[in-house]
N, C-alpha and C positions, 0 to 999 in steps of 0.2 A: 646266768652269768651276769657280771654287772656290766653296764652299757657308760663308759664314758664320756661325759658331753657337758650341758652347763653344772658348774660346781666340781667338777670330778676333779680329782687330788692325781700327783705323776703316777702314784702306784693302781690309779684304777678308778671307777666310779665310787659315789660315797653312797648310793642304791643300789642292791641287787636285786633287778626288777624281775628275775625268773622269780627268786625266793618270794619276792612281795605278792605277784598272781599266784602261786601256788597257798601262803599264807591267809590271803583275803577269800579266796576260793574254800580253804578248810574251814574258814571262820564259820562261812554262809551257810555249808553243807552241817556242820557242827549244830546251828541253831534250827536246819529245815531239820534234821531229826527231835531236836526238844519241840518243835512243833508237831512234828507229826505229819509233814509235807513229803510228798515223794518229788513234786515237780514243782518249779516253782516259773511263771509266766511275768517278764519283765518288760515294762513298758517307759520306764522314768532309765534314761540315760549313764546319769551316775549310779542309780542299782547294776545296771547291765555291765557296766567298766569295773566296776566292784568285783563280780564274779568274773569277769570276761580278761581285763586286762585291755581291750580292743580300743584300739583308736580309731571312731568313725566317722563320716560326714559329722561337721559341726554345721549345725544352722544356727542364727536368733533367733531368739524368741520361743514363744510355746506352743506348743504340736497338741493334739489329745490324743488320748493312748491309744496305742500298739504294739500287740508281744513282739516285740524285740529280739528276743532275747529267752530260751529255755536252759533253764538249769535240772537234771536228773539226779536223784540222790544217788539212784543206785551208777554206779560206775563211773559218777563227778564227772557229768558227761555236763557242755554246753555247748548250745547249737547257737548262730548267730542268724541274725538277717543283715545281709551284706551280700552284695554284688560282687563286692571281689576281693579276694582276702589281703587286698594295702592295709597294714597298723593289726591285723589277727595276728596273735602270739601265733607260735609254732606249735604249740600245743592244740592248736583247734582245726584238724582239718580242714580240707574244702568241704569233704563230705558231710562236714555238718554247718554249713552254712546254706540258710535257703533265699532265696531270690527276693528281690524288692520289689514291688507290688504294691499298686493301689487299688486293686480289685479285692473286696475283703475275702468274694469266696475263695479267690487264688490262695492268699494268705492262712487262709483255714486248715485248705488242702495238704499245702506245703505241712503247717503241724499237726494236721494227723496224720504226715508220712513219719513223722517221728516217732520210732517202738515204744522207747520208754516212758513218754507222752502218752501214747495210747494206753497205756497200763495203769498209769497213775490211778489213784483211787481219790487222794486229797492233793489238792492243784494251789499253792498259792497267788496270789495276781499284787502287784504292786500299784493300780489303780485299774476304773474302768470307767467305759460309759454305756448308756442302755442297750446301744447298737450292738458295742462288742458283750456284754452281757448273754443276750439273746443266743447271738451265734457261738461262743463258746460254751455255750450247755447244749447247743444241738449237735455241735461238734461232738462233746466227751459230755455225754449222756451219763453216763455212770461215776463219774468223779464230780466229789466236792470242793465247793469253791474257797477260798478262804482268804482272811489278809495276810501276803504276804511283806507290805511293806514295813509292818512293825517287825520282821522277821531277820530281814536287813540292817534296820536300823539299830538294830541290836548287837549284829556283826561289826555293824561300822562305827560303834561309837568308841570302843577304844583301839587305838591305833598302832599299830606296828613298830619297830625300831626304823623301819625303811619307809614308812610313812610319814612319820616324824622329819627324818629327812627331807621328802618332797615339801611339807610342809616349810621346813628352816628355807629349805632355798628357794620357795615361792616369794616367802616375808623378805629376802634377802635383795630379791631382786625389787620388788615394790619400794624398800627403803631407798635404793642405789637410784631407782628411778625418780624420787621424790628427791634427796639431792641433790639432783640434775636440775630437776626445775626449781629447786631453790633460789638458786646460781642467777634466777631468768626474773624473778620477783620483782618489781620496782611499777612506780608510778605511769601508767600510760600502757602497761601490757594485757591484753584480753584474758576475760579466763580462758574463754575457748582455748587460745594460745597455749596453756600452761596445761590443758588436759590434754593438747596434741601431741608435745614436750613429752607429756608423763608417758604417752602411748608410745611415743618414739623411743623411747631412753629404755622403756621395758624390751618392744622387739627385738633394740640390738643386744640383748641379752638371750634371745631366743625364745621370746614368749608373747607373739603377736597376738595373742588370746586374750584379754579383759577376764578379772573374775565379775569384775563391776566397771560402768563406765565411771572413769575418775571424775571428785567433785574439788574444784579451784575455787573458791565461795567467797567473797566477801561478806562475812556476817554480819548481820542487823545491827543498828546500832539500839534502835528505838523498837519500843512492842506496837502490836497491833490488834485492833480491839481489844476486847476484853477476855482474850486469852494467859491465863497463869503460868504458860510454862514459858522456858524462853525460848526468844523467837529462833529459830534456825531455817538457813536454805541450803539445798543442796544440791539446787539443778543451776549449773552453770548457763549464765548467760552473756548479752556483749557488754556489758559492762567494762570500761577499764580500770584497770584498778587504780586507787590516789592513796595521797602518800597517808600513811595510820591507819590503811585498811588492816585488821586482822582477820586471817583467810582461815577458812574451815580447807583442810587438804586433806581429803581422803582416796585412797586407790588400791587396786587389789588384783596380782595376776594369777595364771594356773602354770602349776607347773606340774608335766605327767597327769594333767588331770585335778591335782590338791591346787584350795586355794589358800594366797598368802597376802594380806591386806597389810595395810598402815594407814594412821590418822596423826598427824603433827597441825600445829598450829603455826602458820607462817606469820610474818608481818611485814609489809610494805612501807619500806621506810628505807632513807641511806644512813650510813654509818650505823650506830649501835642498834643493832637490829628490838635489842629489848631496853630502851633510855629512856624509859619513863620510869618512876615507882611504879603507877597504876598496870602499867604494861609488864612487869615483873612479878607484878603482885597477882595477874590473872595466870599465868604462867603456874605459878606458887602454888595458888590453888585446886590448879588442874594434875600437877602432878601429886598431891596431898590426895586428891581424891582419887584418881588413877590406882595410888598406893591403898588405900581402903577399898577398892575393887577389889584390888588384886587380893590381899589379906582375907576377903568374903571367898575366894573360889580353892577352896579345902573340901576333900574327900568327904563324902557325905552329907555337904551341905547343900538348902535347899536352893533351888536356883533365885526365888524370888528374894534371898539375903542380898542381894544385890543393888535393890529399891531402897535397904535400910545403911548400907554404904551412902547413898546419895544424904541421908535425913542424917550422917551421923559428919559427913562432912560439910553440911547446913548448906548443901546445894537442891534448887529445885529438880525436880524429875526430867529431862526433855523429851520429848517427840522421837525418842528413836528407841532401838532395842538397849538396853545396857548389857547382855549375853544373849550370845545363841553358838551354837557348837559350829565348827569347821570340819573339813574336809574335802569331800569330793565336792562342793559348794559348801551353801551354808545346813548343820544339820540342827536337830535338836540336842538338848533344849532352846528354846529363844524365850529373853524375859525382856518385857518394855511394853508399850500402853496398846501394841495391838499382838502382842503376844503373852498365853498365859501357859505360865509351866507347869500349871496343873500339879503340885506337888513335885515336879521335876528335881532330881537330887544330883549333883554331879556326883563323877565316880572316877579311879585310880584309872588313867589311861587318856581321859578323854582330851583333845584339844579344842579350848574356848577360846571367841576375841570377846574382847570386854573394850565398852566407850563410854569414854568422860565427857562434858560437854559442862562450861562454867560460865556464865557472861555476866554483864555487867553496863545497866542501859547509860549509852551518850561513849562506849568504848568500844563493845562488839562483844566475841564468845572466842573461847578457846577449845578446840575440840583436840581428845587423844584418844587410839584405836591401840589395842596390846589383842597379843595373840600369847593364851597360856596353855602349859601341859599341865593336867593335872596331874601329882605323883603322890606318893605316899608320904613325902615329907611336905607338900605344900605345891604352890604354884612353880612353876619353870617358865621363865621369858625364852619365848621363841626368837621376839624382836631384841634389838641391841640399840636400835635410834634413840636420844634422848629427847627430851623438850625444848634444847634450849640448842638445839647445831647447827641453828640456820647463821648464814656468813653476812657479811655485806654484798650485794647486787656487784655482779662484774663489771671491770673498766672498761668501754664500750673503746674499739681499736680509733684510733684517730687517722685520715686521711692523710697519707701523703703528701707531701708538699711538693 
């Protein structure tokens, strides 16, 4: 049934999140039989919510692997590790949830109490490391190991009618929150300040989760050594901002799990937020390229077409991805200088962000994040923010007299 809560319209939710685990659940089983998997062993988070649906402990940071998470082909059985079924759909008993453990041999035991697991003959694994290697072949002796993460990834990379959704209202809420700290922009404000803003402005929408921590940046104005590409930062520091900074503002939250980013280019200044030519003219540029992004992510194309967007809007390359895929985080493809697509092709379904990034030394850079659906007629914007909505800095209240 659908679950109304952030976004949901009076007649109901705009998610029907039974339908979406059941749908993502077929997806997976769908592709472990073109593999040839009867089991498949989950240890990466967003695979396990893929299949599972389950909302579990969030930590930071990275863990190394542990099954998690079993998926059985036969009878689309999934067992969870979980202490206690808070955020397990209804669809997953108790009875197939096993105990949380840091003892590995406990954890072994626990999955070879599971039938279908014992049966298995080919066992997919979404990652490993030597330790757990060792012990899951002493464990299941007679099944072969295989990769399961390309198996998933395969499932996940085009997305649902109701995924799509999470996605719109993820973007939606990241723009509403960038907005908000637009509003706060002006001479003398830390960044720190304006990624607390960003963080604030999201929660009260119901998404205290970061997909990314937000970057509030004054960019470079000047290069540094003998580096060609242009300069960018993105780790917020105390700096305050003065007036003609132009900010790199990027932020991104989760909602249900998907995530939904934005990148605008703010500027620090009162009254006419863009009143320069120069200042309009970087603006100009960035949505020119933005637009030849967008124009490269067509059905079939390679993902590296994206590098030749950059040469054909006579913009250098920057320092960051120009595409990588979305959804439960960030997925493949990713294309930019420490990602290679390996022939990577988009395809009918999938949803990509794509980034601009345009500068110009002794002014600074302007950076823009778009989130697209690939479809069969071309690109679909997720996002609706444009370039150019930032306001004048609000009237600070005056004192009483």
């Amino acid at each position: 049934m659908s679950d109304p809560g952030t976004m949901a319209l009076e007649c109901g939710g705009r998610v029907d999140f039974g339908r979406l685990r059941r749908e993502r659940l077929a997806r997976g089983l769908a592709e472990m039989e073109r593999d040839g998997l009867d089991a498949l062993l989950l240890g990466r988070e967003a695979n396990a919510r893929y299949v599972s649906g389950a909302r579990r402990l969030w930590t930071c940071g990275l863990r190394p692997f542990a099954p998690g998470c079993v998926v059985l082909r036969e009878g689309a059985e999934v067992h969870l590790l979980s202490t206690w079924d808070e955020g397990i759909p209804p669809e997953i008993p108790r009875e197939r949830l096993f105990q949380t453990t840091w003892n590995p041999r406990r954890l072994l035991a626990q999955l070879a109490g599971v039938e279908g697991l014992r049966r298995a003959r080919r066992i997919g694994v979404d990652g490993m490391t030597p330790a757990f290697a060792q012990a899951l072949r002493t464990a299941f002796p007679d099944a072969e190991f295989a990769d399961g993460s390309a198996t998933l990834l395969r499932a996940r990379s085009r997305k649902t009618p109701d995924e799509l959704e999470c996605i719109r209202t993820a973007v939606a809420i990241a723009e509403g929150a960038l907005i908000e700290v637009a509003r706060h922009v002006r001479p003398g404000v830390g960044e720190r300040t304006l990624r607390g803003l960003f963080a604030e402005a999201a929660a009260r929408q119901g998404t205290p989760i970061q997909a990314l921590e937000a970057s509030f940046c004054a960019t470079p104005t000047e290069r540094e050594g003998d580096d060609t590409a242009p300069p960018l930062r993105q780790l917020v520091s105390e700096r305050p901002l003065e007036e003609g900074d132009l900010l790199l503002c990027h932020g991104g939250v989760l909602y249900a799990g998907y995530e939904g980013g934005v990148g605008r280019p703010l500027l620090c200044a009162g009254g006419d937020p863009l009143r320069s030519a120069a200042q309009r003219d970087r603006v100009a540029r960035l949505e020119a390229l933005m637009e030849s992004l967008r124009a490269a992510c067509r059905p079939g194309a390679e993902a590296a077409e994206l590098y030749r967007a950059y040469e054909r809007a006579g913009e250098p390359l920057p320092r960051l991805p120009v595409l990588h895929g979305v959804g439960l985080g960030v997925e493949p493809p990713i294309a930019g200088p420490n990602g290679d697509p390996a022939g990577a092709r988009l395809e009918t379904g999938m949803v990509v962000s794509i980034q601009g990034y345009v500068w110009r030394e002794g002014l600074g850079g302007c950076f823009g994040r778009e989130t697209l659906h690939i479809t069969r007629r071309g690109p679909e914007r997720l996002d609706r923010l444009g370039y150019r909505f930032q306001s004048a800095p609000p009237q600070l209240p005056t004192e009483p007299t």
